[in-house]
N, CA and C atoms as a LAMMPS dump frame, in Angstrom:
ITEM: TIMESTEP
0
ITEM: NUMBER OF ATOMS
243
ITEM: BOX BOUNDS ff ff ff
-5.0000000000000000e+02 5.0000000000000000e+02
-5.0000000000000000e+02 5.0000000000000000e+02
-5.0000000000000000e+02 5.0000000000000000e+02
ITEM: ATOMS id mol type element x y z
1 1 1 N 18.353 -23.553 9.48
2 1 2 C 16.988 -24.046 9.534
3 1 3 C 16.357 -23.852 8.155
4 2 1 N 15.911 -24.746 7.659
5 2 2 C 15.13 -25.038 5.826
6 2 3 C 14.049 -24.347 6.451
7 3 1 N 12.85 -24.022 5.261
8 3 2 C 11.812 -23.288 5.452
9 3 3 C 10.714 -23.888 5.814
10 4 1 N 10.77 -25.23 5.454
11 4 2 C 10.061 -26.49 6.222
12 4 3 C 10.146 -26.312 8.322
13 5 1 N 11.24 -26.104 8.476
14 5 2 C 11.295 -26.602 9.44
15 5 3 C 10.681 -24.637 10.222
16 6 1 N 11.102 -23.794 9.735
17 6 2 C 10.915 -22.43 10.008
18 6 3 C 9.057 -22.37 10.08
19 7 1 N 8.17 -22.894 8.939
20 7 2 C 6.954 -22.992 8.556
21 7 3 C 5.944 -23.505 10.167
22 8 1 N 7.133 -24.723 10.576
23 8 2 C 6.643 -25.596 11.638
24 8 3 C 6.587 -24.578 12.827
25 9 1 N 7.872 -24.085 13.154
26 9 2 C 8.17 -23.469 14.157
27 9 3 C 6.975 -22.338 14.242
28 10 1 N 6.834 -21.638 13.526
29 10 2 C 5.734 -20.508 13.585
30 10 3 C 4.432 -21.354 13.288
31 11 1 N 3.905 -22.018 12.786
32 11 2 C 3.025 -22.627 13.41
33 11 3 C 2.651 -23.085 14.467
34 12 1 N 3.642 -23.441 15.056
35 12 2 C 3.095 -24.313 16.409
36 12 3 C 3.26 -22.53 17.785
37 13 1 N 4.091 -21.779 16.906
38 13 2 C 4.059 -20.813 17.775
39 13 3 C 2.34 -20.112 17.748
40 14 1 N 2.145 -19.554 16.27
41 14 2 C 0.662 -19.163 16.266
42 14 3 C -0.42 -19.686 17.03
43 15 1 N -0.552 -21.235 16.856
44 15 2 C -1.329 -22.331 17.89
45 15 3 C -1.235 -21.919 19.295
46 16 1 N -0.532 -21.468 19.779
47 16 2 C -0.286 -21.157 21.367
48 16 3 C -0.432 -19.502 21.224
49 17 1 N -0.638 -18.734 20.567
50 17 2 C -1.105 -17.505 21.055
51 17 3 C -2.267 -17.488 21.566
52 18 1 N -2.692 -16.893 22.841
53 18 2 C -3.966 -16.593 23.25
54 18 3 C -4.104 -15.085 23.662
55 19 1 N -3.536 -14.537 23.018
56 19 2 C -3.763 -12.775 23.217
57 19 3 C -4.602 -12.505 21.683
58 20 1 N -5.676 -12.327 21.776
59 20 2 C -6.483 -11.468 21.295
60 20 3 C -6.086 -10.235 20.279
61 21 1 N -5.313 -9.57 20.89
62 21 2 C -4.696 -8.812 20.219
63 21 3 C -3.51 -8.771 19.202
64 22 1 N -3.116 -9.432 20.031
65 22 2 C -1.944 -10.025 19.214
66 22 3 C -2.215 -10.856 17.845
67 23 1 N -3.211 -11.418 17.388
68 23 2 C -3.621 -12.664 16.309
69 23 3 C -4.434 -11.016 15.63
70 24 1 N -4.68 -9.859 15.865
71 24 2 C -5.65 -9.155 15.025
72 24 3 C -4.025 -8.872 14.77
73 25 1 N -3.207 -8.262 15.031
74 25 2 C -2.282 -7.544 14.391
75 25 3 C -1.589 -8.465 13.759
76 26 1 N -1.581 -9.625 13.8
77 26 2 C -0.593 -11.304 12.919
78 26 3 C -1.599 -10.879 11.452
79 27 1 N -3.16 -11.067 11.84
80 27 2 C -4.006 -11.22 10.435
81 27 3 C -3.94 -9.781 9.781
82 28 1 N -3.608 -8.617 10.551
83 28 2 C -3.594 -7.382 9.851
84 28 3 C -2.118 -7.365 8.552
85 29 1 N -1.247 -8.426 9.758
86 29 2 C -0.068 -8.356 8.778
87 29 3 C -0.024 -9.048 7.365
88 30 1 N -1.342 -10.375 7.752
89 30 2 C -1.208 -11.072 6.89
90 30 3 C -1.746 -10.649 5.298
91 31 1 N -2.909 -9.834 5.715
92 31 2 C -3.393 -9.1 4.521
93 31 3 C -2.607 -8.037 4.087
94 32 1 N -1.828 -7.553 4.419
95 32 2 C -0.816 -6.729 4.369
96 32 3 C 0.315 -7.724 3.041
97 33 1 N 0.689 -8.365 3.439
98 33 2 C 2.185 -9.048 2.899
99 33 3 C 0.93 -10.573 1.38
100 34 1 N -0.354 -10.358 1.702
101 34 2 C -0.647 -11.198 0.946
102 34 3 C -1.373 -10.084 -0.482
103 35 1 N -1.04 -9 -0.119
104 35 2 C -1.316 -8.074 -1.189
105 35 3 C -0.613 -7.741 -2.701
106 36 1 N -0.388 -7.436 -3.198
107 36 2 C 0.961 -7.61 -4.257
108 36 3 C 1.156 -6.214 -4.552
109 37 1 N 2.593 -5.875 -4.16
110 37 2 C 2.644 -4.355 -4.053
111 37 3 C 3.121 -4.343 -5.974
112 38 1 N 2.536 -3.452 -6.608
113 38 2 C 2.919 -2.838 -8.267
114 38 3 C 3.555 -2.225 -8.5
115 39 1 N 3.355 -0.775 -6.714
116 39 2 C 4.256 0.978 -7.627
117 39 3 C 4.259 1.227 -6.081
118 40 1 N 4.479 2.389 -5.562
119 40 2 C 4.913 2.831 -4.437
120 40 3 C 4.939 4.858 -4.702
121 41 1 N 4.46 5.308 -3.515
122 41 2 C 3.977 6.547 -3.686
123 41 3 C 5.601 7.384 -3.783
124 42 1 N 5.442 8.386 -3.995
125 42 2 C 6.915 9.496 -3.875
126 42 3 C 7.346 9.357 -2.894
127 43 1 N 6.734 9.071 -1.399
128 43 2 C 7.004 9.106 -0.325
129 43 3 C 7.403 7.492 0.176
130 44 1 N 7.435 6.564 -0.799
131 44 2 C 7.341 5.345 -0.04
132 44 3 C 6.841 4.346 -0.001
133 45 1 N 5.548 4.83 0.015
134 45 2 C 4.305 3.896 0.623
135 45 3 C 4.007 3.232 -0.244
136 46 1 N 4.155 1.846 -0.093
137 46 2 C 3.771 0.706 -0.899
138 46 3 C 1.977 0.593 -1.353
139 47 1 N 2.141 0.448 -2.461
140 47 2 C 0.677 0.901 -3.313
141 47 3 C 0.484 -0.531 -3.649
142 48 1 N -0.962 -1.568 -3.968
143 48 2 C -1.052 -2.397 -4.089
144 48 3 C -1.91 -2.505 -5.351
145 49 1 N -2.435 -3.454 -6.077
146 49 2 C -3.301 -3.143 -7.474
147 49 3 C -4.026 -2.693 -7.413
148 50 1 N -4.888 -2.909 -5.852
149 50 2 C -5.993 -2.095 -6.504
150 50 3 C -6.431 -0.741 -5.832
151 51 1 N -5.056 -0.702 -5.304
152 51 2 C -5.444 1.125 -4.797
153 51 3 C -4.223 1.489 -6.044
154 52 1 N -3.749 1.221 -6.51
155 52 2 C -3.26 1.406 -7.667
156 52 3 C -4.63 2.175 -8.577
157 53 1 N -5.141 0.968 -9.445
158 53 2 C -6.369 1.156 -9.327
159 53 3 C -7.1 2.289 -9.434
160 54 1 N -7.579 2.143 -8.025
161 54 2 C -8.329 3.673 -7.799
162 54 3 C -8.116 4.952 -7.953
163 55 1 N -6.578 4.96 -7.637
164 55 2 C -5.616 6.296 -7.759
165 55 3 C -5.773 6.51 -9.137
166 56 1 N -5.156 5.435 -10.084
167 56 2 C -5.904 5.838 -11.347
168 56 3 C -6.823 6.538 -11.86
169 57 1 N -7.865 5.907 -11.549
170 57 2 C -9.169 6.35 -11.606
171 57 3 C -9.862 7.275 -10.879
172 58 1 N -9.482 8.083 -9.977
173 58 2 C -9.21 9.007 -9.406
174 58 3 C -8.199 10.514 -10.024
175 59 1 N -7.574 10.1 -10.138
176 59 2 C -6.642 11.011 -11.45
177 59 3 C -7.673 11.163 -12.796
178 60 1 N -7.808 10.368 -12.996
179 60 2 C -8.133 9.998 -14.484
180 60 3 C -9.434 11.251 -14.301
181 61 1 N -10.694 11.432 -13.369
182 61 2 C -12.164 11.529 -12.834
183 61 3 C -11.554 13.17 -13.296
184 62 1 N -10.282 13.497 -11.739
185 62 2 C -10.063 14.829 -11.792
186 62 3 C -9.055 15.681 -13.557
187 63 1 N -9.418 15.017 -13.752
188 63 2 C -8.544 15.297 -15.357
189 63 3 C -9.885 15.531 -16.085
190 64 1 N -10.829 14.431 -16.066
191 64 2 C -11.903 14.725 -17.025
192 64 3 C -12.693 16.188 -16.476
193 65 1 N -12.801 16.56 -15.175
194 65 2 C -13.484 17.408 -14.556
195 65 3 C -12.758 18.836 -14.754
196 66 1 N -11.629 18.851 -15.354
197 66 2 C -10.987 19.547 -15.658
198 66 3 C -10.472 20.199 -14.565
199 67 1 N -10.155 19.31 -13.301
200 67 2 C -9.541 19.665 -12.116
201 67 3 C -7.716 19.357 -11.971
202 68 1 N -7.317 20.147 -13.005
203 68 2 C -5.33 20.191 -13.035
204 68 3 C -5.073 21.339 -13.172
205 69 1 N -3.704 21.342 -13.119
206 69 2 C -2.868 22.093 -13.242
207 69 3 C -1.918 22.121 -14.473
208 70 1 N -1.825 23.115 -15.609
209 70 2 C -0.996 22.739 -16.741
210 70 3 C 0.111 23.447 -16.326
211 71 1 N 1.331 23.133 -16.986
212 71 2 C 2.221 23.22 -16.915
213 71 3 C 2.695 24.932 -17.164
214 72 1 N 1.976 25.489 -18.112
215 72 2 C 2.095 26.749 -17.961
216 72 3 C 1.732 27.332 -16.96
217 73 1 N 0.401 26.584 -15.913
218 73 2 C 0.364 27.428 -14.89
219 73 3 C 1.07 27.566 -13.876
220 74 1 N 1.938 25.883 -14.147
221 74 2 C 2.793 25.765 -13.001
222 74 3 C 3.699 26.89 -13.046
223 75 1 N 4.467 26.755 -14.034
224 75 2 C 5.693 27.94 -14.363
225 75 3 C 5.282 29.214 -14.184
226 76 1 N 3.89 29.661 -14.337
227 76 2 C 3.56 31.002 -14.138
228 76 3 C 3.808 30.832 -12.273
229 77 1 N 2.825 30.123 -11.686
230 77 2 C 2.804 30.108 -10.242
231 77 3 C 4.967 30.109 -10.003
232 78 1 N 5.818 29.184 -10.22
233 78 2 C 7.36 29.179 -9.865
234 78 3 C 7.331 30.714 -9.561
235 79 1 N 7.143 31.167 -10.766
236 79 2 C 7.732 32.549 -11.005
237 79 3 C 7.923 33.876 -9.663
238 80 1 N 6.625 33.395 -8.862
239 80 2 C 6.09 33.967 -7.872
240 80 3 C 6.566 33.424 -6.404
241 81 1 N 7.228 32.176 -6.631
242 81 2 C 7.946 31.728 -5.457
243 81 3 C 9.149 33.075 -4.938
């Protein structure tokens, strides 16, 4: 089946949904997959530009606030594991 003909098929399927619920979780998906994933967390989780973005700028906020951790403290804290 070409993607033409795949395009049709789920169209005419969408047209005949009448569950309510079902069309919120189709449009949840759709904003989902119409997002453009950039980077992805340590764990996985697909990150999109503009929570990209924010995370940035979020990092960036706690850096100026002088809210980190340097590397010497890290190694001091290991030590104590």
């Amino acid at each position: 089946m070409d993607i033409d003909a795949k395009k049709i098929e789920l169209l005419d399927w969408l047209l005949h949904i009448n569950d309510e619920s079902k069309l919120k979780k189709i449009m949840a998906l759709k904003i989902v997959l119409d997002k453009e994933i950039v980077a992805h967390t340590i764990s996985g989780y697909p990150v999109d530009k503009e929570e990209y973005i924010n995370m940035v700028k979020e990092a960036d906020e706690r850096i100026t606030s002088g809210n980190y951790t340097t590397l010497e403290d890290l190694e001091k804290e290991i030590e104590n594991w």
